[in-house]
C-alpha positions in Angstrom: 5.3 -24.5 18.5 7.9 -27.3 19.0 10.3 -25.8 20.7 14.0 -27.4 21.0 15.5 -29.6 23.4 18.1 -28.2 26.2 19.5 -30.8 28.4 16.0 -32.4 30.0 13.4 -29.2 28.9 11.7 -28.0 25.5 12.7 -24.4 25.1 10.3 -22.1 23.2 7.1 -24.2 23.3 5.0 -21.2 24.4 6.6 -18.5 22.6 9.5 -17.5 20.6 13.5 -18.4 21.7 16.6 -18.5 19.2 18.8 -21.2 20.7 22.5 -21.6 20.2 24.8 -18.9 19.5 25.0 -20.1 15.7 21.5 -18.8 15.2 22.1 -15.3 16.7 22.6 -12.7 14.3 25.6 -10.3 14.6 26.7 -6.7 13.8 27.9 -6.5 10.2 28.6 -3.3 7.9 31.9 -1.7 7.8 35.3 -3.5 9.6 35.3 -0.4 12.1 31.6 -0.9 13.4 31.8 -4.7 13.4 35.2 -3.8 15.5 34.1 -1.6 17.7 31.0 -3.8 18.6 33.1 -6.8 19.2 35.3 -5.7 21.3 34.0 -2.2 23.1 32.8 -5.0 26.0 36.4 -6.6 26.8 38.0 -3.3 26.2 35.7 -1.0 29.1 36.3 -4.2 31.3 39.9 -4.4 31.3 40.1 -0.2 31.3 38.5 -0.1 34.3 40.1 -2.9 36.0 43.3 -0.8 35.0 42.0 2.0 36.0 41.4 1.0 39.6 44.2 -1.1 40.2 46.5 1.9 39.4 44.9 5.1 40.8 46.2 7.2 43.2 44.0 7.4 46.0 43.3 11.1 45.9 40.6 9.5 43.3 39.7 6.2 44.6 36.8 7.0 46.2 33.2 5.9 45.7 32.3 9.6 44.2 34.6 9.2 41.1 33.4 5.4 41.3 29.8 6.8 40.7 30.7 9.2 38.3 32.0 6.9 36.2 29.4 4.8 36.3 26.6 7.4 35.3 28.8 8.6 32.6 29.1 5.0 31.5 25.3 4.7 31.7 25.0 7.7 29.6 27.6 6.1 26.7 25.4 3.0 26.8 22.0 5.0 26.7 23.2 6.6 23.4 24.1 3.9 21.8 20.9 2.2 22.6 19.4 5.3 20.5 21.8 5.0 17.5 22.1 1.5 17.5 19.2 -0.5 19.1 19.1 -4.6 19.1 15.6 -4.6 18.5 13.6 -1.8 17.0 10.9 -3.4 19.0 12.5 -2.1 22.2 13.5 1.1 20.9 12.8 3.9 24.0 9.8 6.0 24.3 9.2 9.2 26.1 6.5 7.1 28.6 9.0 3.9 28.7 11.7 6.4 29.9 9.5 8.4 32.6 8.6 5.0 34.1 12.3 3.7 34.2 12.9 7.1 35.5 11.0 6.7 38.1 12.0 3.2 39.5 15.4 4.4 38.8 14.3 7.7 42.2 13.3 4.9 43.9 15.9 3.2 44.0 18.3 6.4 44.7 15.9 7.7 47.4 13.2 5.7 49.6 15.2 1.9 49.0 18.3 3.5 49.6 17.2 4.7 52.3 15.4 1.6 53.8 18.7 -0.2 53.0 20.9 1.5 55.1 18.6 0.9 58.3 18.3 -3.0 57.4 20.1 -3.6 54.8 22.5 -6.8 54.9 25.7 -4.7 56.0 23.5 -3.7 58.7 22.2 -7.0 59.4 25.6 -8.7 58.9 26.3 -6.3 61.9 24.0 -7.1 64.1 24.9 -11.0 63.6 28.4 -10.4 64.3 28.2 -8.0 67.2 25.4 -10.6 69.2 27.9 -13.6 68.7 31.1 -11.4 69.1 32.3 -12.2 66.0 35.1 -10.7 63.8 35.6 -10.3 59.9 36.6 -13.6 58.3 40.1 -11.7 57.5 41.5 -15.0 55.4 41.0 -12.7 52.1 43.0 -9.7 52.8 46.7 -10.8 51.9 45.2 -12.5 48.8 46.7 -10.0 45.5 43.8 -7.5 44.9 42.4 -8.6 41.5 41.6 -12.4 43.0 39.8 -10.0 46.4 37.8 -8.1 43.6 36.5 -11.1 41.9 35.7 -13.1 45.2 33.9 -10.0 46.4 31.7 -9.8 43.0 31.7 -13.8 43.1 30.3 -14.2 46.6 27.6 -11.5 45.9 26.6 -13.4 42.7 26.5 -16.8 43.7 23.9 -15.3 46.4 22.2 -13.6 43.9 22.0 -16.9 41.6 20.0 -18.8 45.0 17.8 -16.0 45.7 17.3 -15.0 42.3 16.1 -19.0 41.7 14.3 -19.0 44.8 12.1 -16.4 43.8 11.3 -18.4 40.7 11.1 -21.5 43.1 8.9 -20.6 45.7 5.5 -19.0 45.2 6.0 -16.3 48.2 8.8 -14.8 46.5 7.5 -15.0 43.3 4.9 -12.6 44.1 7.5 -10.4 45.0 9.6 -11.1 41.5 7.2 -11.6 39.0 6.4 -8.1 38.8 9.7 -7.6 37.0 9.1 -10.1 34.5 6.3 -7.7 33.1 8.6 -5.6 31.3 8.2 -6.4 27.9 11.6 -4.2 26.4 15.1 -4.5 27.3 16.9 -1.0 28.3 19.4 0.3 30.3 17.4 1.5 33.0 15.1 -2.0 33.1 17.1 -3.6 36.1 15.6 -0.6 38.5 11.9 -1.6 37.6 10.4 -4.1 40.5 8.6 -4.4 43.2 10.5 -2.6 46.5 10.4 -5.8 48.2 12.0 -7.7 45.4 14.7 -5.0 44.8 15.5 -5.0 48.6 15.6 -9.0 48.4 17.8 -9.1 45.3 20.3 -6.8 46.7 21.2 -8.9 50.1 24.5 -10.2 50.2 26.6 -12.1 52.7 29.9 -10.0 52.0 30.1 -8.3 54.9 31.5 -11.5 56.7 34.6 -10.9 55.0 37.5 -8.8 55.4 38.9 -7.2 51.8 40.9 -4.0 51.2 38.6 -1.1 50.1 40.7 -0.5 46.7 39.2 -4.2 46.3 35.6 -3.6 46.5 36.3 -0.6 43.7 37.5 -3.3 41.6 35.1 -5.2 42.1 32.4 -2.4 41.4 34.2 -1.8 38.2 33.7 -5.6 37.5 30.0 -5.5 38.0 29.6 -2.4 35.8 31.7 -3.5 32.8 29.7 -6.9 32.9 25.9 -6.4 34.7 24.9 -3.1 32.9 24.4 -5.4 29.3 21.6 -7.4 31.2 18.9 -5.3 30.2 20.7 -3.6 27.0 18.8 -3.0 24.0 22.7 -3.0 21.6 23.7 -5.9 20.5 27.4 -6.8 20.0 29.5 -9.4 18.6 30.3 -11.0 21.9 33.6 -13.1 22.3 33.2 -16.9 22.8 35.0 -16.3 26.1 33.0 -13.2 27.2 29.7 -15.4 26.5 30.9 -18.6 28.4 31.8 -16.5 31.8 30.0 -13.6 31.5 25.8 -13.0 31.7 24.7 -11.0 28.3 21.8 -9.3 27.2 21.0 -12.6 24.6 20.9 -14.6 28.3 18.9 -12.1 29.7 16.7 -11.9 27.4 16.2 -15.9 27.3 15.3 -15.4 31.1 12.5 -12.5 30.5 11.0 -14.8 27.7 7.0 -15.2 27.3 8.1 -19.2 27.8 7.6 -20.7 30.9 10.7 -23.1 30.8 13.0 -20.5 29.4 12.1 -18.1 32.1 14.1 -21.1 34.9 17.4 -20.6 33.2 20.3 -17.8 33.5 19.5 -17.0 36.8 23.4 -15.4 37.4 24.0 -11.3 37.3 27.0 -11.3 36.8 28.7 -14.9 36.0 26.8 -16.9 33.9 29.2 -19.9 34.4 27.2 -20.4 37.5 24.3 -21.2 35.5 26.5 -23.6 33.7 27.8 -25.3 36.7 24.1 -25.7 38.0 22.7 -27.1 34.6 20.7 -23.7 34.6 22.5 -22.1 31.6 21.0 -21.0 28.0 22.5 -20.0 25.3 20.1 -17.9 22.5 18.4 -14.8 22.7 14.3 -13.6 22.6 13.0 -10.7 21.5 8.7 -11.2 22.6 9.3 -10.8 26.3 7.1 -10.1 29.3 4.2 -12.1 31.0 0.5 -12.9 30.7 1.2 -12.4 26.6 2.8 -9.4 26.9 0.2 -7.4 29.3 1.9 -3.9 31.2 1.2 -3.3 34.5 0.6 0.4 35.9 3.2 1.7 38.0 0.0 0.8 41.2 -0.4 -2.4 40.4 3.2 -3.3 40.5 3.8 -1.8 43.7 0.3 -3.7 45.0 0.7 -7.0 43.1 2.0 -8.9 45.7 -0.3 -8.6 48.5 -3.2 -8.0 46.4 -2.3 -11.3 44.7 -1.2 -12.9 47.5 -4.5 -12.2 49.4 -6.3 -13.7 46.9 -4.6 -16.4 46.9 -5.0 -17.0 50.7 -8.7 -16.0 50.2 -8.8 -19.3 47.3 -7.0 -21.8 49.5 -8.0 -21.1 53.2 -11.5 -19.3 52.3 -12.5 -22.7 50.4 -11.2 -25.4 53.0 -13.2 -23.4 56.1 -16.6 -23.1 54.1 -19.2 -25.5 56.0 -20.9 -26.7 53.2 -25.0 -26.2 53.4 -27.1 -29.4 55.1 
């Protein structure tokens, strides 16, 4: 296998990548379908901007903020029944009672852990042993530009840690266990290791002042854009969309069975930071996963990295301390 030439790498050497937005197929069939699936994506992002912006605040609250959400996850879960991208990835009853079950953990025991050191907490503790106050320079800024430097701080964190975990073998160990899945769905973004999903979710944000109708807008944003990551729908996705925003097609590119593609579109949310860092692909896989598409039991992921990582130790520092035989 070739592969094809992005900037300084070969793409797709190891296994399958589509490269360039020319060679990805789109919706067609009737002008209403091929409608709605071009522009449902702009449309539930500029809705729920409005939406926010222009409650009263007898509903701005985080409860109707996570009813929405659910209800949107449930919009997007059908039409990943009617109208999958890839019949390869179509949902099973054992693929959903796994997803299922990383999604509890999430909701429950990491939840949990996060609100006893999570980064507001740490952030906390930072600012109350240096006496230090909010950064308030943000607050008098108009609300939409506070919403999108909230999302933008949390994902130009994410981008480092996310490519530090590809980066550095430590945090691999932690990551790689998501890089297993070998489908795209709408609950594959809650299936990791705990540590990984703990790491992943830092952010510095708390350093900053912002008005709380602000960080609705700017939960909004992450919905209307982050939930495609891991979609198995494919839609006709505006030029603009795909230059700014991450997709499922980048996504996928990321969870590909080839070792070079797997270093690009390292964003959540923003792909133009993987533009600005030279990090960016455009294209789309469908073979995904690791170790040529091996699954992992629900045990080994949550072992893998210290049972890995003590055999690693084991290889390097068992070796070096063997005195050989006179």
């Amino acid at each position: 296998m070739a592969g094809v030439r992005v900037g300084n790498r070969i793409i797709g050497a190891e296994a399958p990548v589509t490269i360039g937005w020319e060679n990805v197929p789109r919706v067609e069939g009737s002008r209403l379908k091929v409608l709605f699936f071009t522009w449902f994506q702009p449309a539930v992002l500029f809705c729920a901007i409005l939406f926010w912006y222009y409650a009263p605040n007898s509903i701005a609250k985080a409860s109707v903020a996570f009813g929405i959400g659910l209800g949107f996850r449930l919009i997007l879960f059908t039409l990943e029944w009617f109208f999958p991208r890839h019949e390869s990835w179509k949902m099973t009853w054992k693929e959903l009672a796994v997803d299922l079950f990383y999604v509890g953990l999430g909701a429950t025991i990491l939840e949990t852990v996060d609100g006893f050191i999570g980064s507001d907490v740490l952030i906390e503790l930072v600012r109350d042993s240096f006496e230090w106050d909010k950064l308030a320079w943000f607050i008098g800024l108009p609300l939409l530009l506070q919403a999108f430097l909230i999302s933008f701080i949390f994902d130009f964190g994410q981008y480092w840690m996310h490519r530090g975990m590809h980066n550095w073998y430590p945090l691999w160990l932690t990551h790689k266990i998501h890089h297993y899945i070998t489908q795209f769905n709408i609950n594959k973004g809650a299936v990791g290791n705990p540590i990984e999903l703990f790491l992943i979710g830092l952010g510095i944000g708390g350093f900053f002042d912002f008005l709380p109708r602000a960080f609705l807008l700017s939960g909004a944003i992450g919905m209307a854009v982050g939930s495609y990551m891991h979609l198995n729908v494919r839609f006709n996705t505006p030029s603009w969309w795909r230059f700014l925003f991450n997709t499922t097609e980048h996504h996928s590119i990321h969870h590909s069975q080839d070792y070079e593609a797997t270093r690009s579109n390292f964003a959540g949310i923003y792909i133009f930071i993987d533009r600005i860092f030279g990090t960016c692909v455009d294209g789309e896989a469908e073979i995904l996963g690791q170790d040529g598409g091996r699954r992992m039991s629900i045990p080994e992921q949550m072992l893998h990295p210290f049972t890995e990582g003590w055999k690693d130790a084991r290889k390097r520092f068992g070796a070096s301390s063997t005195v050989p035989a006179e």
